[in-house]
Backbone bond lengths (Angstrom), bond angles and torsions (degrees), N, CA, C in turn:
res aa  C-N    CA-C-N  psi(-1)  N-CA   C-N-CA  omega(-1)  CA-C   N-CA-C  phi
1 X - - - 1.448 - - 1.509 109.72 -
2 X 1.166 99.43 150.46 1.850 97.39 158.48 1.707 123.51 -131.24
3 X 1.065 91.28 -163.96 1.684 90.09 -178.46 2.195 97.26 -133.15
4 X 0.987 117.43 175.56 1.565 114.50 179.61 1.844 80.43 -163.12
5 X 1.281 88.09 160.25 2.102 102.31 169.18 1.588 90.77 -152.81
6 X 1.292 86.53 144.12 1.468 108.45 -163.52 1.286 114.80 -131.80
7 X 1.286 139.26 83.31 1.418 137.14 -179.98 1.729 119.82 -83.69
8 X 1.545 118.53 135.02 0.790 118.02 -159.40 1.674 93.48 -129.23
9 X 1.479 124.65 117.39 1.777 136.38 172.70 1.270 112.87 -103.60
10 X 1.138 112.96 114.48 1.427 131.16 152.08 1.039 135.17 -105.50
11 X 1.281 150.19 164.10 1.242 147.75 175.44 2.090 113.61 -56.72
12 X 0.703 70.81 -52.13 1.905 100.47 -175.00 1.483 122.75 -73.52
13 X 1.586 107.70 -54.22 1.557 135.44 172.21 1.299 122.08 -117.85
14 X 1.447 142.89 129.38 1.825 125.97 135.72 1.421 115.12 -100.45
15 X 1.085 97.49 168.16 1.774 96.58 -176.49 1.519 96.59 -152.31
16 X 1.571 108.57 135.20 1.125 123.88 150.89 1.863 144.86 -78.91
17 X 0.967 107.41 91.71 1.701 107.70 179.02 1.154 125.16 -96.90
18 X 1.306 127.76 141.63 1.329 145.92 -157.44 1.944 88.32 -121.31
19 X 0.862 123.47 135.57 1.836 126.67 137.08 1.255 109.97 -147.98
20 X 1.607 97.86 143.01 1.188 139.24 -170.59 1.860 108.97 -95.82
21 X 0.940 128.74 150.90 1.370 123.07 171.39 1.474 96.30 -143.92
22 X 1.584 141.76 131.06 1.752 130.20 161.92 1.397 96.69 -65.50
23 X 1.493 94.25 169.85 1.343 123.65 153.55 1.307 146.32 -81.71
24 X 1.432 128.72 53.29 1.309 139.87 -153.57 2.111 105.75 -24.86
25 X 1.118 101.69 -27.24 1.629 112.40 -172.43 1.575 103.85 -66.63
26 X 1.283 114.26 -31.77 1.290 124.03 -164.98 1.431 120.21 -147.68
27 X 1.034 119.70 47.24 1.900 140.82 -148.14 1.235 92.04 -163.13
28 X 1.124 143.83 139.57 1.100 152.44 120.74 1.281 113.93 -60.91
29 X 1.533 116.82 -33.83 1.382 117.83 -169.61 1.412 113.02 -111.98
30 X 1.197 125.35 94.12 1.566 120.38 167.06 1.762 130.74 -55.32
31 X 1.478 85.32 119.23 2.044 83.21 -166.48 1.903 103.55 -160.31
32 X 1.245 99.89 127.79 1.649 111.86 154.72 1.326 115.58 -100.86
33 X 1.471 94.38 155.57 1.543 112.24 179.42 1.122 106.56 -153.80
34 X 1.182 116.58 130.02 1.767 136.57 177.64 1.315 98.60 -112.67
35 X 1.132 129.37 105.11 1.807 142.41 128.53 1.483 108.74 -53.62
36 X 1.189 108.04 158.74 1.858 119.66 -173.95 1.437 99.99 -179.12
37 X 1.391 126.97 140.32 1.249 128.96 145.92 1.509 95.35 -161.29
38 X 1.713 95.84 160.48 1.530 109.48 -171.62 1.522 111.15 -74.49
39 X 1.585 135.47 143.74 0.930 145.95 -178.92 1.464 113.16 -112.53
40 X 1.399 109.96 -22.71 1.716 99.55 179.53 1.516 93.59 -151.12
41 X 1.193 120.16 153.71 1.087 154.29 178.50 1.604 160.91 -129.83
42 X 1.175 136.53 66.17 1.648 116.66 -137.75 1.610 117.74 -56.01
43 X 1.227 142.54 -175.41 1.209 121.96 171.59 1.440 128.91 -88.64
44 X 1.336 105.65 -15.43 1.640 122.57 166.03 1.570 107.31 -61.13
45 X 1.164 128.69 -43.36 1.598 142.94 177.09 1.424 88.48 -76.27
46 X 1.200 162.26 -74.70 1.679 140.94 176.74 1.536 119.59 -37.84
47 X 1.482 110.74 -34.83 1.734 115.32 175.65 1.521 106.12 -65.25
48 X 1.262 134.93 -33.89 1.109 131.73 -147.11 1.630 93.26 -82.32
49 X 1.167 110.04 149.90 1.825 140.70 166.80 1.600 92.60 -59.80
50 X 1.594 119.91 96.65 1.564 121.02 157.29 1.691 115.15 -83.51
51 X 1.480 97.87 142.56 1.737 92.01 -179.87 1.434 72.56 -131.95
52 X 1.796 91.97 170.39 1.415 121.78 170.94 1.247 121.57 106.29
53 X 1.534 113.31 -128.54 1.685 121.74 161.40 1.361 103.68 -74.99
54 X 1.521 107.05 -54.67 1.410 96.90 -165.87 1.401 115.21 -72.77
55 X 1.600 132.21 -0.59 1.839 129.38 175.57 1.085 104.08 -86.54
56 X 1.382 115.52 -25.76 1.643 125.23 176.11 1.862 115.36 -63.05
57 X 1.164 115.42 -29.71 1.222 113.81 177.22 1.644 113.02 -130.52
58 X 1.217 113.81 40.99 1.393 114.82 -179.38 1.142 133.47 -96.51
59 X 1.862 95.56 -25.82 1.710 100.66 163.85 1.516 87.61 -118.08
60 X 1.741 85.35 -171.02 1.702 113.83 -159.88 1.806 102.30 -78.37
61 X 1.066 125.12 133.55 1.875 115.86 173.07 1.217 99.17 -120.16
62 X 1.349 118.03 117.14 1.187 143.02 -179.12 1.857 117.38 -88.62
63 X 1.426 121.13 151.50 1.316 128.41 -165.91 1.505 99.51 -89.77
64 X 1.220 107.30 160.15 2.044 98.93 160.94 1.670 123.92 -44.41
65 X 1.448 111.34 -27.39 1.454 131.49 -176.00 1.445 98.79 -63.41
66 X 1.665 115.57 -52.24 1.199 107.96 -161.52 1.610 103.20 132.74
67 X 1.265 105.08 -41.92 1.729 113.00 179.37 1.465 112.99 -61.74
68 X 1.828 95.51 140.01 1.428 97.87 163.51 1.080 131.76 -45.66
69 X 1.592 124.76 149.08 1.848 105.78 -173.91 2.018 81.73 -108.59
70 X 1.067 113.22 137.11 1.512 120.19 177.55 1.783 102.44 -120.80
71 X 1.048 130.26 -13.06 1.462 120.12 -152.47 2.022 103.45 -144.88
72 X 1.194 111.84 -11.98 1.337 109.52 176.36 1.119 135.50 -104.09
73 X 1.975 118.47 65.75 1.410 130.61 -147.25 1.754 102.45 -57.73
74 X 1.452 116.81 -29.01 2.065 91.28 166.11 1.441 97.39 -46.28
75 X 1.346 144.39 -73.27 1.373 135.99 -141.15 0.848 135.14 -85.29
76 X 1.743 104.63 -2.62 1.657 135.08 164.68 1.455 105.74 -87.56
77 X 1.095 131.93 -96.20 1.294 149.00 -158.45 1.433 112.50 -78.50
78 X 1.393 123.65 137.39 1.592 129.51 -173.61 1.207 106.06 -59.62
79 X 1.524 135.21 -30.37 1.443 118.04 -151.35 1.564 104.96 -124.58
80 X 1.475 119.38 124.55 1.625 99.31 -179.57 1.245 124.28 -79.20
81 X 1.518 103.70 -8.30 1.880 88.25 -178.38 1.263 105.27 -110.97
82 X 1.453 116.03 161.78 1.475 119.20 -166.07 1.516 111.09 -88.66
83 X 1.250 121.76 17.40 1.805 125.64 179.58 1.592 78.77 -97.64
84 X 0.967 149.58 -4.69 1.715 125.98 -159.07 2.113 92.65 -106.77
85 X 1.730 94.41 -7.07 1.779 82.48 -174.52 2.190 91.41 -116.19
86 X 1.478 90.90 18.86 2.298 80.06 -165.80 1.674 94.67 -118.19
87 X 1.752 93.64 133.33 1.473 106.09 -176.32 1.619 107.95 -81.75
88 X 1.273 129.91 167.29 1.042 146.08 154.19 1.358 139.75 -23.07
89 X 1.998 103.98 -40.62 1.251 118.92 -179.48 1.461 114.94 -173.29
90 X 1.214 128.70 173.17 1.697 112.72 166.45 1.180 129.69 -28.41
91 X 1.428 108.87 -77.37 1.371 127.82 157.51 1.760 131.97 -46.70
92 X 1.218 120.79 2.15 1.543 128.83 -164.62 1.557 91.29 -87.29
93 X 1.308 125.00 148.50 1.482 114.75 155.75 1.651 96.95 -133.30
94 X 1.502 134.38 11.41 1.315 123.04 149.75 1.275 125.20 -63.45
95 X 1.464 127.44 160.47 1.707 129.77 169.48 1.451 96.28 176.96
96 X 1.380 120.99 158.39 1.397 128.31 -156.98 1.317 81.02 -80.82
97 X 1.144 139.71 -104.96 1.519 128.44 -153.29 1.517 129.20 -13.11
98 X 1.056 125.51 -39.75 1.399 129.90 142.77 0.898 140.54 -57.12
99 X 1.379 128.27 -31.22 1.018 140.19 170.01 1.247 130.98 -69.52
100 X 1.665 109.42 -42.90 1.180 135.46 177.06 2.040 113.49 -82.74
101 X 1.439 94.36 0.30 1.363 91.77 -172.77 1.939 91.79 -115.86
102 X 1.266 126.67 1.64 1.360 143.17 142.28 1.564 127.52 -63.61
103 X 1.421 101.09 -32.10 1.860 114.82 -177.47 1.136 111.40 -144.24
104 X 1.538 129.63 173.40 0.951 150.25 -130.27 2.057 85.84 -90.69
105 X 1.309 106.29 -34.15 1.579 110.07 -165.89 1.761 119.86 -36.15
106 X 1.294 88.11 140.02 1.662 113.21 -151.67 1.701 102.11 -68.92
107 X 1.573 123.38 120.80 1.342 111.45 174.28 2.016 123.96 -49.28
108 X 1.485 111.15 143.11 1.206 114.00 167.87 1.886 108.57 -74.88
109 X 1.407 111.98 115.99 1.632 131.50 174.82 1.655 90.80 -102.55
């Protein structure tokens, strides 16, 4: 397997990515994984109205206690099942959660 990091600069945004690839030699389980989150930001790009994945986790969601919730994606993220955040193909960048956070379209319960 390996690992690659991938930094991406923009004027506006950077983002950090991590991918992972196994080692079919020594894996039983063949699997990638791309991690990403933004590292820099201007402050005009923080003012702006985020929808989607990223409006879904942009501010803090707090418990009845008061505590951050970090780990309980029902209480994070709009959609509970994970087909409502997975594209089509490599190349796809549609998926209902996005989509639906573009239009009027009705959440999956």
């Amino acid at each position: 397997g390996g690992w690659a990091t991938i930094y991406v600069v923009t004027p506006v945004v950077s983002f950090h990515l991590e991918v992972r690839q196994s080692d079919p030699e020594t894996s039983p389980c063949t699997y990638q994984s791309l991690d990403t989150w933004i590292s820099h930001m201007t402050k005009e790009f923080l003012a702006e109205e985020w929808r989607g994945i990223v409006g879904e986790t942009r501010s803090l969601k707090m418990d009845a206690a008061g505590k951050r919730i970090l780990h309980d994606r029902l209480a994070i993220l709009d959609y509970p099942q994970d087909e409502a955040y997975e594209v089509d193909g490599p190349f796809a960048t549609s998926f209902l959660a996005k989509d639906a956070a573009s239009t009027s379209a009705v959440k999956i319960e």
